[in-house]
Each structure stands twice: as C-alpha cells, then as structure tokens.
C-alpha positions as CSV (number, residue, x, y, z in Angstrom):
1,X,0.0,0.0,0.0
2,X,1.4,3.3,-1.3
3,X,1.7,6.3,1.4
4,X,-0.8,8.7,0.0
5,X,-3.4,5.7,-0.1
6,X,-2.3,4.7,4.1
7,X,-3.3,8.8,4.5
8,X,-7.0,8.6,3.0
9,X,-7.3,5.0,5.1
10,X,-6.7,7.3,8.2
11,X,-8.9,10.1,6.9
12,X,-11.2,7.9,6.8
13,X,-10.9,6.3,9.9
14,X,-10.6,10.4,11.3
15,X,-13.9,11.1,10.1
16,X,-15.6,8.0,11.2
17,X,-15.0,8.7,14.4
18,X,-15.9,12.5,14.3
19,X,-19.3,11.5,13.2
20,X,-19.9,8.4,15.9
21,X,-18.8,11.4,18.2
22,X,-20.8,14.0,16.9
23,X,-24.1,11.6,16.9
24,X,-23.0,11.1,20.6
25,X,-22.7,14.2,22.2
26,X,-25.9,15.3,21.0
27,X,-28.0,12.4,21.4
28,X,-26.7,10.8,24.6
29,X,-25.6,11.9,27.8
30,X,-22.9,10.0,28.2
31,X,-19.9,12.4,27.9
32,X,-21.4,14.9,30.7
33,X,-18.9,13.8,32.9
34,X,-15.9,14.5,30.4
35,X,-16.9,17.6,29.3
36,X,-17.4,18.8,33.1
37,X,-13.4,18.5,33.0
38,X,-13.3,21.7,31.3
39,X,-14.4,23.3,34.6
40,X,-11.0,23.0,35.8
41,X,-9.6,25.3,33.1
42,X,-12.1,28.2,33.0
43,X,-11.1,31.5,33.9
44,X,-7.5,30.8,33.8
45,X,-4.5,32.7,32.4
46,X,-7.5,34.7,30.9
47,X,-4.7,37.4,28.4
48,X,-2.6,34.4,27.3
49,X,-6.0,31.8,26.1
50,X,-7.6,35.6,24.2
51,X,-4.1,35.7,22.5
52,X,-4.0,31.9,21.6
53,X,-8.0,31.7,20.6
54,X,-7.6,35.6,18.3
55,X,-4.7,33.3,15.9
56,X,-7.3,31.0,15.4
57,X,-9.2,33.7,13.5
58,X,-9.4,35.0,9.8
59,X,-7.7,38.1,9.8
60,X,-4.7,36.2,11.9
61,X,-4.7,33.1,9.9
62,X,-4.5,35.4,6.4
63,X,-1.7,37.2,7.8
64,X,0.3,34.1,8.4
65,X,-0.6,32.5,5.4
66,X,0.7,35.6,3.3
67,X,3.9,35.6,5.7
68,X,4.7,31.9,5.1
69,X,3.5,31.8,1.2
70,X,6.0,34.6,0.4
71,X,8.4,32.4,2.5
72,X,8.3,29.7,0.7
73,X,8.0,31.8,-2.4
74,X,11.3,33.9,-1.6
75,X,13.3,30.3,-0.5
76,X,11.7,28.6,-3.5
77,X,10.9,25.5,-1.2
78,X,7.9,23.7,-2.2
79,X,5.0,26.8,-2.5
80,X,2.9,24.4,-3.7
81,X,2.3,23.1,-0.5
82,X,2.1,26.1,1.3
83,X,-0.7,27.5,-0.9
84,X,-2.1,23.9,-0.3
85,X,-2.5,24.1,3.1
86,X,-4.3,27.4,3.0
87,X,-6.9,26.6,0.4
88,X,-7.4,23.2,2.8
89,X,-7.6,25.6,5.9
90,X,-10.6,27.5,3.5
91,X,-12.2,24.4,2.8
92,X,-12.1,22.4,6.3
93,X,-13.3,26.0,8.3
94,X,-16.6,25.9,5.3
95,X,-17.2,22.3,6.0
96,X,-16.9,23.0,9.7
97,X,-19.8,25.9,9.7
98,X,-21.7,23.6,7.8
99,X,-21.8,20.8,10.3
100,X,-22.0,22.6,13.0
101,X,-25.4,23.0,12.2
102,X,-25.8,19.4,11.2
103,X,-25.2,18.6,14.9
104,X,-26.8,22.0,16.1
105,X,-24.6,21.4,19.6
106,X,-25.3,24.4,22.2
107,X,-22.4,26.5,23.3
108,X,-21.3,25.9,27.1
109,X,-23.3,28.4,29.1
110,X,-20.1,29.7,31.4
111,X,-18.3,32.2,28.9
112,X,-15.2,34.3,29.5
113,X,-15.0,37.7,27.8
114,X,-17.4,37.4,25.7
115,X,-20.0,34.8,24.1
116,X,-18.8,33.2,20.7
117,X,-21.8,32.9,18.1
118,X,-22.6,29.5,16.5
119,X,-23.1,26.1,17.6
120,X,-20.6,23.6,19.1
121,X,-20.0,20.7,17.7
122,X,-17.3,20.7,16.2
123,X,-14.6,23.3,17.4
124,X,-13.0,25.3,14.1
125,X,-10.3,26.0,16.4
126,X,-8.9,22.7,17.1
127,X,-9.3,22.0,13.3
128,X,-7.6,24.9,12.3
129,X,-4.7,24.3,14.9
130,X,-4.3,20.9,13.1
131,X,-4.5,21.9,9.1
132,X,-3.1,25.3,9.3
133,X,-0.5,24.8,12.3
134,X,-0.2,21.1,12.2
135,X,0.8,21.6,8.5
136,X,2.9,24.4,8.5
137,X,5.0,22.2,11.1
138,X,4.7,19.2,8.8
139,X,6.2,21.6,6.3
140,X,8.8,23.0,8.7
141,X,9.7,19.6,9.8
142,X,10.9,18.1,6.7
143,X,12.3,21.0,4.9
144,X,16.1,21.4,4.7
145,X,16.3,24.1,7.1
146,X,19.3,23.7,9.8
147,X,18.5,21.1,12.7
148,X,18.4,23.3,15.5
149,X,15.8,26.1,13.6
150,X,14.1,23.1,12.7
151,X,13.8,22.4,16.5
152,X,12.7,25.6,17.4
153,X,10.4,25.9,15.1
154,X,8.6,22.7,15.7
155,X,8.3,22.9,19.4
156,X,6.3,26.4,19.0
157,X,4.0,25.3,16.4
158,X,3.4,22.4,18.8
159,X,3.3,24.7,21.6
160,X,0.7,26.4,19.8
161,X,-1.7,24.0,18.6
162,X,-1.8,22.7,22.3
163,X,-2.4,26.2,23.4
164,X,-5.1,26.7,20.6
165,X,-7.4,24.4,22.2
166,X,-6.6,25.0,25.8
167,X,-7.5,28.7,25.4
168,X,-11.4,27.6,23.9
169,X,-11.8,25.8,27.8
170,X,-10.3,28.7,29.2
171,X,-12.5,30.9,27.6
172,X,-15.8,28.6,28.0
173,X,-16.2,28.3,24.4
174,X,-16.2,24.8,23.5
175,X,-16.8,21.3,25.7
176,X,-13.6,19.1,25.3
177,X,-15.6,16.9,23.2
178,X,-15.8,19.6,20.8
179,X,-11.7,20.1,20.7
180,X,-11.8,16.1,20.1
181,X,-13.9,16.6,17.3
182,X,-12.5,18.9,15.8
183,X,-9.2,17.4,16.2
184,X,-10.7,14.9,14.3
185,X,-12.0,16.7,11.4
186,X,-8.9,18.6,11.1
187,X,-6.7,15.3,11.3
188,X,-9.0,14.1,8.3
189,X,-8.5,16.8,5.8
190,X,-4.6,17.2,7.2
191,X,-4.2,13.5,5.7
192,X,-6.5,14.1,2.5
193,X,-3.7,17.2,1.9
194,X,-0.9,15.7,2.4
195,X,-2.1,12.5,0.7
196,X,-2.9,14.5,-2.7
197,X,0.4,16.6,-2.2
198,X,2.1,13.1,-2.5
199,X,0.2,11.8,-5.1
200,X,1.4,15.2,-7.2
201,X,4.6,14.7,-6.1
202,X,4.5,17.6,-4.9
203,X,6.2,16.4,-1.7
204,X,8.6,13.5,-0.9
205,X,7.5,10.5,0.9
C-alpha cells in the first residue's frame, strides 16, 4: 500500500470517528462527565488563552498564510504546499460551519469575555490548529532548514496547537468533546492534503 493511499485510510478512519462522536454528544448523555473537566480550566490565564483563541481567527490566519507563502516563495521551497495548506484551511473552516449545524450542539453556558456565536459541535479552532499549524509544522519539519531552527520551530508550532485548544476551555467556548472533534476533522483533511500533495509529487514521501 502506497503512502498517499495509508493517509486517505486514516482520513477515513478520522472522520468515522468524528461522526460516531458528533451523533454522541448530541443524542446521549454520556460524555457529561468528560466535558465537566473543562471546569478545571475556566477563567485561567485569561490574556494568554484571548491571545491563543484571536490566531485561530481570519484576519490572523490570512496574515500568516501571506507571511509563510512569500516564504516559501522567496526560498523557492515547495510553495505548492504552502498554498495547499491554506486553500485546505478555506475548505475544512466551510465544512466545519456547515456541520455545525448538522449537529446544532449548544455552546457551554459559562463564557469568559465574551459569548462566541454558532453552535458547538465541532470546534473550528482545534481543526484549524491541526490543518493550518499542524501543516505548516509538517512543512517545517521536513524542509532542509538547519536542525536546530528546525527544532525551534517545531516545538512552537506544537506549543501552539496545544495552546489553541486549551485557550477555547479557558475561555468557555467549547466542551472538550468539541476540541476532540475537531481534532478529528482537522486530522481528516490534514491527511487528504498531504495524501494529494504526495500523489502530485509535490512532496517526498
């Protein structure tokens, strides 16, 4: 089995379980209990989860895109890719507001700063922190940049997704079940790029 065919095996699998999820937390009780947990988090570090949660949106996400497009445009390392993963970062956040009223989850009731409008179900956040951030450190990671900048720049993109999602508990935006789902869905269209980006060629295996 070739590698690009392995990624849309686990897309699948991705959006399998997003959906069994998705049917779960809004017709069963039975993640109450879980998505109580974000309780612990609310409130906290309240600056640092706003600065986390506003790179998650449009105008931020653009800005970076343009950043690393030229980037990879000035270094002439693989701009097919990076223009790639924002057109899948387009796509997966239209898809996302779509199903979100396919599920039509409520938004938690506690809610720092101020109330986010929408449903639930699934979190565009955590999706975005895996196709736009997850990607980008995909990219990142197997460029021929120097070890050590390689490093760097991996651990805060890592740092980052992680601190994507935390900041949408410590806000009291989302239930954790929403980050997983989202997750998910991001994890899905992550492999579908990557999968056609090796099918083009357009990246090494």
């Amino acid at each position: 089995m070739t590698e690009d065919l392995r990624l849309w095996f686990v897309a699948a699998a991705c959006f399998a379980v997003f959906f069994a999820l998705g049917i779960a937390v809004t017709h069963t009780t039975a993640f109450i209990r879980f998505d109580a947990l974000a309780n612990a988090v609310a409130g906290r570090a309240t600056p640092l989860a706003i600065l986390f949660t506003t790179s998650g949106r449009a105008l931020p996400l653009l800005a970076a895109a343009v950043v690393g497009i030229s980037i990879a445009a000035l270094t002439r390392y693989n701009i097919v890719a990076a223009i790639a993963i924002f057109a899948m970062q387009l796509l997966s956040q239209a898809a996302i507001e779509g199903l979100k009223h396919v599920f039509h989850r409520g938004r938690p009731d506690k809610w720092i700063v101020h109330q986010d409008l929408g449903f639930s179900y699934p979190s565009g956040h955590a999706a975005t922190a895996v196709v736009f951030y997850g990607s980008w450190l995909l990219l990142v990671l197997f460029s021929p940049l120097p070890k050590i900048t390689k490093i760097a720049f991996v651990v805060v993109l890592a740092t980052w997704m992680i601190g994507i999602d935390w900041s949408r508990l410590a806000l009291g935006a989302h239930y954790p079940t929403d980050l997983i789902g989202g997750t998910l869905f991001g994890a899905a269209c992550t492999c579908i790029l990557w999968a056609m980006l090796l099918h083009v060629r357009a990246f090494p295996a």
